[in-house]
C-alpha positions, -999 to 999 in steps of 0.1 A, spaced: 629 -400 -245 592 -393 -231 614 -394 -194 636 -369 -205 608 -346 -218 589 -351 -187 614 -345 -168 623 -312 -186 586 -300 -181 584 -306 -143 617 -280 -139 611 -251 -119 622 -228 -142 590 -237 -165 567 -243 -139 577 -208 -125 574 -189 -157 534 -202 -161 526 -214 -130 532 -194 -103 548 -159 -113 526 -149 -142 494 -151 -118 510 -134 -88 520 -104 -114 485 -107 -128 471 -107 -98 490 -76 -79 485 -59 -114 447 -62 -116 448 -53 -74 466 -21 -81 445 -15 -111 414 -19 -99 419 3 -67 434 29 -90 406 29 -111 377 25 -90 389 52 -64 394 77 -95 358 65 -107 339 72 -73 358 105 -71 345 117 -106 303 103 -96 312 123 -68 323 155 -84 307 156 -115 275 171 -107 293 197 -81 319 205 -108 298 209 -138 319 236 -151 346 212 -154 331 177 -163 305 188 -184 324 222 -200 316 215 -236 279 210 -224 276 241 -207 296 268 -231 285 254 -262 251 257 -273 249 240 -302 251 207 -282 211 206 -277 209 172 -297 227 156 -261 208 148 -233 211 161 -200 228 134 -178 213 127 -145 228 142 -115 227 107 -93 258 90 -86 255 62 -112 227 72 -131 244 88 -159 264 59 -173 232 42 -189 223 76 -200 255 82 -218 256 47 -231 225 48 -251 240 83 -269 233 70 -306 261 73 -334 240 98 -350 242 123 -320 279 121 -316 282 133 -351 258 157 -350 278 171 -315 311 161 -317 315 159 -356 339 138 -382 367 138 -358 350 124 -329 329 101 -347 361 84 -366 382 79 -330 351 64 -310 343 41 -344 384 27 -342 374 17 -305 340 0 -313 361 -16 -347 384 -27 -321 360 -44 -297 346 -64 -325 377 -77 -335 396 -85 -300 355 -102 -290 363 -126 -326 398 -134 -315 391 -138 -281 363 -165 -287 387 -183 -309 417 -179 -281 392 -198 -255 376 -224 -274 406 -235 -296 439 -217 -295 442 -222 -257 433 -258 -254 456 -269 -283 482 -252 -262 476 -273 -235 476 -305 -248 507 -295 -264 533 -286 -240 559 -263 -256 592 -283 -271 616 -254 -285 622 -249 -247 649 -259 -223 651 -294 -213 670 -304 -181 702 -325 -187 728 -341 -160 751 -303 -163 723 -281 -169 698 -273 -193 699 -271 -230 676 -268 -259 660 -301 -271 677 -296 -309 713 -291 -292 706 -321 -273 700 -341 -306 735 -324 -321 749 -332 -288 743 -370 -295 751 -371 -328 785 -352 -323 784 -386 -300 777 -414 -323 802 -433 -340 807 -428 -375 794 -466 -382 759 -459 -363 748 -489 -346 710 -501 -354 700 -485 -321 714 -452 -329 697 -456 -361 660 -457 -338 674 -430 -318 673 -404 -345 642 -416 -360 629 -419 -328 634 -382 -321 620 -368 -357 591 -390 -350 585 -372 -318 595 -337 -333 571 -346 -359 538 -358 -337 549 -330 -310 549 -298 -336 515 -312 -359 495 -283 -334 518 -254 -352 492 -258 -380 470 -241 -364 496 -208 -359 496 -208 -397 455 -217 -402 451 -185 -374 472 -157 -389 451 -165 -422 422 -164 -405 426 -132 -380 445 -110 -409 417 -118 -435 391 -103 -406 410 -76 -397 413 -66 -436 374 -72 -440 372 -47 -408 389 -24 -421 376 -27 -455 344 -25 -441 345 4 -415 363 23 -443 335 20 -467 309 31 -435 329 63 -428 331 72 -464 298 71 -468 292 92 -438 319 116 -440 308 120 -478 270 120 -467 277 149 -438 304 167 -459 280 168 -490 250 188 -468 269 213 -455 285 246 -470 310 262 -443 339 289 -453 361 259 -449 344 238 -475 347 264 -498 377 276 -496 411 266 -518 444 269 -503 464 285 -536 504 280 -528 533 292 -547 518 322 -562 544 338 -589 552 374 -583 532 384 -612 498 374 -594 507 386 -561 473 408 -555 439 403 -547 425 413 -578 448 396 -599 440 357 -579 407 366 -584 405 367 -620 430 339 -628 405 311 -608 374 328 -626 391 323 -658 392 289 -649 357 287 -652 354 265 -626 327 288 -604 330 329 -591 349 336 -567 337 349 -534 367 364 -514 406 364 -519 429 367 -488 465 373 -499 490 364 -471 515 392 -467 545 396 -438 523 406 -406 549 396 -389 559 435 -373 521 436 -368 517 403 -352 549 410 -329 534 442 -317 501 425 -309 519 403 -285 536 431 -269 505 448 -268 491 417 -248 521 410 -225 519 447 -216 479 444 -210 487 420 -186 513 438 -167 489 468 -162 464 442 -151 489 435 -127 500 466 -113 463 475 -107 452 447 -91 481 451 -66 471 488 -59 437 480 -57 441 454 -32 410 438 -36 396 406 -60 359 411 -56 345 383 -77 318 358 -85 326 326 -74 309 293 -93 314 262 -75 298 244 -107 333 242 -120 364 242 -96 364 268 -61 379 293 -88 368 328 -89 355 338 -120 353 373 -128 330 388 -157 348 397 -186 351 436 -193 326 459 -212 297 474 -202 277 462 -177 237 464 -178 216 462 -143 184 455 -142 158 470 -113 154 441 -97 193 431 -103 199 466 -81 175 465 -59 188 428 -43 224 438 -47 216 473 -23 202 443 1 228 422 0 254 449 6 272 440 -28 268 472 -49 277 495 -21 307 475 -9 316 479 -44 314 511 -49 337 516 -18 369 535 -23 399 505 -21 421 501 3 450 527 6 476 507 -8 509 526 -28 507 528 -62 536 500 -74 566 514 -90 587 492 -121 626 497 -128 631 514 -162 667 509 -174 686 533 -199 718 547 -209 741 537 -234 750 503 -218 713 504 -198 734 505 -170 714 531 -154 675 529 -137 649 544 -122 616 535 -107 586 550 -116 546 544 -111 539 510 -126 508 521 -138 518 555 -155 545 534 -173 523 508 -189 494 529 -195 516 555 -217 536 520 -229 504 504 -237 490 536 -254 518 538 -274 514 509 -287 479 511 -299 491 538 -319 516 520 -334 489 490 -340 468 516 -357 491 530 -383 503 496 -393 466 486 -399 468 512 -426 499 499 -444 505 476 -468 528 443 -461 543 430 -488 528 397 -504 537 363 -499 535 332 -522 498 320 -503 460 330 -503 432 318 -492 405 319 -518 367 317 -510 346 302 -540 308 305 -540 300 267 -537 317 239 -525 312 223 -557 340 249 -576 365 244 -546 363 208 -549 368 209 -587 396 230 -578 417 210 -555 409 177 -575 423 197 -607 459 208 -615 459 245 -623 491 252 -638 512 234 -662 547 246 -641 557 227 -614 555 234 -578 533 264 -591 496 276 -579 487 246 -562 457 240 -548 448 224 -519 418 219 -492 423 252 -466 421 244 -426 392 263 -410 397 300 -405 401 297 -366 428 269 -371 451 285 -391 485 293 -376 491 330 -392 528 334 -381 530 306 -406 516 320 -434 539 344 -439 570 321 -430 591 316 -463 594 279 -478 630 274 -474 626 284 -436 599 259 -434 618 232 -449 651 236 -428 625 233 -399 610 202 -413 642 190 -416 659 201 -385 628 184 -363 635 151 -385 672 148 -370 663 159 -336 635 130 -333 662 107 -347 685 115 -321 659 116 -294 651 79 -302 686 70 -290 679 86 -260 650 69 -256 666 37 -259 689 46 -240 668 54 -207 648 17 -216 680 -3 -208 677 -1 -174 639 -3 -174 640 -35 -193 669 -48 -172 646 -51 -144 622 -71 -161 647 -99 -157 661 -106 -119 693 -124 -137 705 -86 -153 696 -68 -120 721 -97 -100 746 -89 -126 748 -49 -117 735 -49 -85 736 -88 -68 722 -74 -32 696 -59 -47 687 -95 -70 692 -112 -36 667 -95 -15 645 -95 -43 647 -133 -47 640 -136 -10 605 -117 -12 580 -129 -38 556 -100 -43 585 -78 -37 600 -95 -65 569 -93 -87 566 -56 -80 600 -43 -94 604 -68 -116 569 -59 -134 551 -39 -116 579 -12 -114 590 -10 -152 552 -7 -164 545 23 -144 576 37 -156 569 33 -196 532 44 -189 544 79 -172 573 81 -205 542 78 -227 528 106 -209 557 129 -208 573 124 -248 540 137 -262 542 170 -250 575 175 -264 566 162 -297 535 181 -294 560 212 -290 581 202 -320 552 196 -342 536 235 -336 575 244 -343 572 227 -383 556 258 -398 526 238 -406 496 261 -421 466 245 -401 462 231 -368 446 201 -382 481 194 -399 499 197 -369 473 172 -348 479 144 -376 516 154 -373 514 148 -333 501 115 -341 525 107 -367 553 116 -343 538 98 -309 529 65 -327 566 62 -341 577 66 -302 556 42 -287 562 17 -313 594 15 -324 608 29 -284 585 11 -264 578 -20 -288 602 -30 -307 635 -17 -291 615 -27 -254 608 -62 -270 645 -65 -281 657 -55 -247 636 -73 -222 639 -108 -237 644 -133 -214 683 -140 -218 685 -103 -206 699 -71 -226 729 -78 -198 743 -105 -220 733 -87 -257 754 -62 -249 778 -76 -233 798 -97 -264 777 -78 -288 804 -85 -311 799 -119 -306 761 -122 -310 762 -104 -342 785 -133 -356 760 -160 -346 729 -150 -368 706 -179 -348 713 -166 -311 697 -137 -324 668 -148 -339 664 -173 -311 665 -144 -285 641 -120 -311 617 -156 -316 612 -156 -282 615 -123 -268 573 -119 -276 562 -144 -256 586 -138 -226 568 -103 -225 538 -115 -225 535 -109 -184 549 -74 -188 524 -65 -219 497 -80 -203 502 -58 -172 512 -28 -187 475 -30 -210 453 -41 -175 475 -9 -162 466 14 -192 429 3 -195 414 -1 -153 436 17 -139 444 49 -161 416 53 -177 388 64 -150 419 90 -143 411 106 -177 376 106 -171 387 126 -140 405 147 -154 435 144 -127 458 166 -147 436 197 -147 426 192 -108 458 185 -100 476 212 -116 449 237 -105 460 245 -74 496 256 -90 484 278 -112 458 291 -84 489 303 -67 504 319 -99 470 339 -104 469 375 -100 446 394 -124 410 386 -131 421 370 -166 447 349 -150 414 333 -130 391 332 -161 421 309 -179 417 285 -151 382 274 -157 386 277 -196 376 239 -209 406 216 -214 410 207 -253 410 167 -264 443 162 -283 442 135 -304 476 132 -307 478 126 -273 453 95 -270 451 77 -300 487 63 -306 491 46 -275 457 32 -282 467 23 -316 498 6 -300 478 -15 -275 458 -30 -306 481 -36 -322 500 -53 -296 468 -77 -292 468 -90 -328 508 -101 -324 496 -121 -292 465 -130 -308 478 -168 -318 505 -174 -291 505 -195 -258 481 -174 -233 470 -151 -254 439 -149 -243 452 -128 -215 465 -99 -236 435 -102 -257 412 -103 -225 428 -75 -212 429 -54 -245 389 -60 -244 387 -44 -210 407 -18 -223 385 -9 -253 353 -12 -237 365 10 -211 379 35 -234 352 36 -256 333 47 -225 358 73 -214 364 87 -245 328 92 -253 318 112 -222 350 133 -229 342 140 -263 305 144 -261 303 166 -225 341 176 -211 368 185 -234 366 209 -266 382 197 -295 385 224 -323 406 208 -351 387 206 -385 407 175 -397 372 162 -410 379 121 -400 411 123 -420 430 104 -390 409 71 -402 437 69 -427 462 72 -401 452 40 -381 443 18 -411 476 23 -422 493 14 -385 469 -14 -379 481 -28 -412 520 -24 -401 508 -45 -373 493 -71 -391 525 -73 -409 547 -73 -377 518 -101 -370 530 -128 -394 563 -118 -392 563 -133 -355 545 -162 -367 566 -170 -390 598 -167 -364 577 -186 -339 573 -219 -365 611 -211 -375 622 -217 -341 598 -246 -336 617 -265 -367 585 -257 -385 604 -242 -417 576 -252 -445 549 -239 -428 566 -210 -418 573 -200 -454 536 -209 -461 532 -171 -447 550 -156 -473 521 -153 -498 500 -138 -468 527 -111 -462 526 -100 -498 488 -101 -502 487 -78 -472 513 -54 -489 495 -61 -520 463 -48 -503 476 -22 -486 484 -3 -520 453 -12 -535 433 4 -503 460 34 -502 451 45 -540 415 32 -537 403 50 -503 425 79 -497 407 100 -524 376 99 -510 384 103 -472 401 135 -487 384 154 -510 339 158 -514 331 135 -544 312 158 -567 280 135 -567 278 139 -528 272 177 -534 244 168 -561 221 156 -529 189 173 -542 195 154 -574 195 124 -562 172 96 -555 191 75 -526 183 82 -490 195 58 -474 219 77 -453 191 99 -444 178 76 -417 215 71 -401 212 113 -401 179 121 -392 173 142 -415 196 164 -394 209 187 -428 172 198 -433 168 206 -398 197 217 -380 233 234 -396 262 209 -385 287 213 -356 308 227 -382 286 253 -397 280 265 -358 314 266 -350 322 287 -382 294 306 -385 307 344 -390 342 333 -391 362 346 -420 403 343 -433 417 369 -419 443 379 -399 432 383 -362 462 408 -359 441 432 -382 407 431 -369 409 419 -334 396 455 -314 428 462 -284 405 460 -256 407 479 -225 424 465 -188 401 440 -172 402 443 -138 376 430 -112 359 457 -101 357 492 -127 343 515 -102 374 513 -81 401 521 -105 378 551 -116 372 560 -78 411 552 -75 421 575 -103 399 598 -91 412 599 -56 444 602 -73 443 638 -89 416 649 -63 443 649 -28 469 663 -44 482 635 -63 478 653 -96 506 671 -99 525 639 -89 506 619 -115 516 649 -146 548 651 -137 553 615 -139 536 615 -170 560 640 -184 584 622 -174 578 589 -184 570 606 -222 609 624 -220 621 588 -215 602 573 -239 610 601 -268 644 597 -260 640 555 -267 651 547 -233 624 531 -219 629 491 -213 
């Protein structure tokens, strides 16, 4: 019996699968990393003090960031400098939001740096000593698994065993028994790792409440004080009448009511107004003929024009320009260039056109239009079922939107309101059965884009497995089985780069489906982004990927699928195992994620890369200012995937080599922490006032994991014959669910609404927060109060002034039209403007 074990463990099959393939695919994976990551990471030391305006654009166009330090300029110097950035300054910079995402990464280092120590020191040499059993052992025809070799003797034994058939079977449960005593420790570990992750999270929860309660409490922006009041009855439909329905309350005065009304004619004139501006920017930056602008190499080799309005030059400002031949170069007539001309259709069927001058056309179009801007301003849109009402403390708007108002359902509700500059307007005015067939429609298109998705990971997790690529394409399998690292690279290599650029493409489509929801506030539709990305990345690229890629091949599962759905143990054989015959491809595709993409982000290789596309697409001097505008950290974007990763480390955290995933998730965190940090602190805006309420978000995904956790421990001692200790995990699995309501219902309050004691603060006696702060409240307003300071709820549509064309250089285009009605042009110039006003009284302007 020992012989035939032995025997089984020498195959090559075995020795391949953990002796020589998984650290050729580790090792070409970490080589490919590495030179990713470290040529990305020299390029940014390089660039990052040339390119300021880019790598440090939150630093430079926000003021309020004096509590950061100036990093060095040297090549390396600034990564110590950045490193000893205290928690307190990244909240008093970056604010809730920030401070919540870089705190998951930190709770995440401490966790993976326990498991780790315990994968090393305990987990790993247990595995050793005990070689795995539930695999194949090698027989005369084949191989076969070592409990079908038992039935296979028994089926063999005559019905009158013999006294050495007899030792035979308890021979073999004596070896089952001795060889499985180690799967103790699978059950001793998911106890262990589950009750620290709950105490983490437990823990880190309390922290951030605390804070959030402690920053939230000493501050007094609009936002804070201002209720969201939904379905409004007719009746109350007016300013006045809001006003004096929440004073009645008695709950505190009210400060300002903002009654949403149908803006929409107003808001789709505006952006006809804009797309019009833009054309006239157009046509006279062709006639002109001439882009005479600053150029700042701090940011990219962009030119960056000022912005238009009037322009104050100081003596000495003159006096160098007239040397350096600038102000008289400007003040140069353009170049004789034609005045462009634009196709105006009309006619019944608009089957008729004429060109006229460009510029006379837009001009009287986009004068037009500020009249027509101007008169609606005066009129009065009709009310909708929403308002925005401003209370003179944030002490009455909490009591408010902790309270229920009216005794009819779905009636004056009131909830927290997103900050003024976050509020999507179109959807204020959008009614709620529109918003609902949205909600709904969005639902069954992400349902049927998840079959898609599975769909294009077949053939992606067919080529984890050489046996499925010989079954569609054997010349392919056959030159792969002839090259090694050839081999390794299409086999793991290949598919990880693929699912790593599919994580990077979905989330801009459900970033595009999440703005199309009707959602009120920006911060709703970033919690919705991550809400969306997180269910693609797990269930897609987790669960379906495990399912696919295990190691019999998704060949053979679909191939009699009718077949494997009637035997209920080949699937949970092939779903047992599937975990830990990923473990190469997860390991590789986190070492991928965490060296090698990451110092990417820091460079920002999107924006560089695109630059030079949208370079060639820029015309006007507001199509170059867009360029260097600051690129905007999406949470939505980053935090799923990295939620995935975690989580993907605590379902390896017990299984054979999983210290490798958990190494590897270490390195990524660390990293990421590090990358994420600069980002937020110096490179990227991020303007969402969600206020840390994505904290909720991952507690509850870490704690699906956790789940999915002991759900895989319990298959793993199921297939290893362990059946007691497997159900040993059931109490653990309903504790965790237990604990998961009881946090839900216990936490959620508070990481939503501003306890009322937090807004007491000069009342009361405890400071110990103020040492975490700094005493920053009694010194400096927040990065919230900056950021809304003058801001109010109103609709941009009715305040925002209609600003004049923005060209490069103003003394041209005057010079220009000047030159234009002094040679003779102006009666050319009238009688194209009385033409162009006959079309457009007639309505047959395009």
């Amino acid at each position: 019996m020992d012989h035939g074990f032995k025997a089984w463990n020498d195959t090559s099959d075995w020795h391949d699968l953990v002796g020589t393939r998984r650290p050729r695919d580790i090792s070409i994976q970490i080589g490919l990393s590495v030179a990713l990551g470290a040529t990305a990471f020299i390029a940014f030391c390089i660039l990052r003090p040339r390119w300021e305006g880019l790598y440090a654009a939150r630093k430079k166009h926000n003021d309020e960031d004096t509590a950061l330090p100036e990093l060095p300029k040297t090549l390396f110097g600034w990564i110590p400098a950045l490193w000893k950035i205290t928690d307190q300054q990244v909240l008093a910079s970056a604010g809730l939001d920030a401070f919540v995402f870089l705190a998951f990464f930190k709770m995440a280092i401490k966790f993976l740096t326990i498991t780790l120590f315990f994968s090393l020191v305990v987990i790993k040499p247990v595995h050793d000593q005990f070689p795995d059993t539930s695999k194949k052992k090698l027989k005369n025809n084949g191989t076969t698994d070592a409990t079908d070799d038992f039935e296979l003797r028994k089926r063999h034994t005559p019905a009158n065993i013999t006294l050495d058939g007899l030792w035979m079977v308890e021979d073999y449960y004596s070896y089952l028994e001795a060889s499985t005593d180690y799967l103790w420790m699978y059950l001793v570990f998911a106890y262990l790792f589950t009750g620290l992750a709950l105490y983490m999270i437990v823990s880190e929860t309390r922290k951030i409440i605390e804070i959030r309660q402690e920053y939230l409490g000493s501050q007094a922006t609009i936002t804070d004080r201002t209720i969201r009041l939904s379905g409004i009855p007719p009746e109350l439909r007016s300013e006045h009448k809001i006003k004096e329905f929440v004073e009645e309350l008695e709950i505190g005065d009210v400060e300002s009511v903002t009654l949403c009304r149908n803006w929409k004619p107003l808001d789709d004139l505006i952006e006809k107004r804009l797309f019009t501006l833009r054309k006239l920017e157009e046509a006279w930056t062709v006639h002109l003929g001439q882009r005479r602008v600053e150029r700042s190499l701090e940011s990219l080799p962009v030119s960056q024009p000022a912005p238009p309005g009037p322009v104050v030059e100081s003596h000495a400002d003159s006096e160098s320009s007239h040397l350096l031949g600038g102000h008289r170069r400007r003040m140069s007539s353009p170049y004789a260039r034609s005045r462009p001309s634009v196709k105006i259709w009309y006619g019944r069927f608009k089957v008729w056109y004429r060109n006229v001058d460009a510029i006379d056309f837009y001009e009287e179009k986009l004068r037009r239009l500020d009249e027509q801007i101007k008169d609606l301003r005066r009129r009065e849109f009709e009310p909708r079922p929403l308002a925005f009402v401003t209370m003179d403390s944030v002490a009455s708007c909490q009591m408010a939107v902790q309270a229920v108002l009216d005794p009819s359902p779905l009636q004056l509700l009131a909830n927290t309101s997103p900050a003024p500059g976050d509020v999507v307007w179109p959807n204020t005015y959008m009614p709620r059965r529109e918003r609902m067939i949205r909600a709904w429609a969005i639902t069954i298109l992400i349902t049927i884009l998840t079959v898609i998705w599975t769909s294009l990971l077949v053939p992606v997790a067919g080529a984890l497995s050489i046996e499925s690529i010989g079954k569609v394409f054997p010349g392919l399998a056959k030159a792969l089985q002839s090259q090694q690292t050839l081999r390794s690279i299409v086999s793991t290599q290949l598919p990880t780069l693929i699912v790593s650029l599919l994580n990077v493409a979905v989330p801009y489509l459900y970033d595009w489906l999440s703005n199309k929801q009707g959602m009120i506030g920006q911060g709703d539709v970033e919690l919705s982004v991550i809400s969306k990305n997180f269910f693609f990345v797990f269930f897609n690229f987790f669960i379906v990927f495990t399912i696919l890629g295990t190691a019999s091949g998704f060949y053979d599962l679909f191939k009699n699928i009718g077949e494997q759905l009637k035997d209920a143990t080949k699937i949970t054989h092939a779903l047992a195992t599937a975990l830990q015959s990923l473990l190469n491809f997860y390991t590789n595709f986190v070492i991928l994620q965490g060296v090698g993409l990451f110092p990417f982000r820091l460079l920002e290789f999107g924006a560089v890369v695109l630059y030079p596309l949208g370079l060639i697409g820029a015309k006007t001097p507001r199509d170059y200012a867009e360029l260097v505008q600051p690129p905007v950290f999406s949470y939505g974007f980053f935090l799923p995937n990295t939620i995935l990763i975690f989580i993907i480390c605590i379902v390896y955290s017990v299984l054979r080599s999983s210290w490798m995933v958990l190494l590897a998730g270490l390195i990524y965190f660390v990293i990421g922490h590090f990358v994420h940090k600069y980002q937020l602190l110096y490179a990227m805006d991020h303007r969402q006032h969600s206020t840390g309420r994505g904290w909720l978000m991952i507690c509850d995904r870490v704690i699906v994991g956790l789940i999915l956790f002991q759900l895989t421990m319990a298959g793993q001692l199921a297939l290893k014959q362990a059946f007691w200790r497997s159900v040993c995990l059931a109490p653990l699995l309903i504790a965790t669910l237990w604990f998961w309501h009881i946090y839900s219902n216990s936490y959620r309050p508070l990481m939503k609404f501003i306890a009322l004691k937090s807004l007491r603060r000069a009342e009361r006696t405890d400071h110990s927060l103020h040492h975490f702060f700094g005493h920053r409240h009694d010194q400096s307003p927040t990065v919230d109060e900056v950021q809304e300071r003058g801001q109010e709820y109103v609709n941009p549509s009715l305040i925002m002034p209609l600003e004049d064309v923005w060209i490069a250089d103003k003394n041209a285009r005057a010079v220009a039209q000047s030159n234009g009605h002094g040679n003779g042009n102006s009666s050319r110039s009238s009688s194209g403007s009385s033409r162009l006003q006959r079309l457009f009284r007639r309505g047959h302007h395009g």
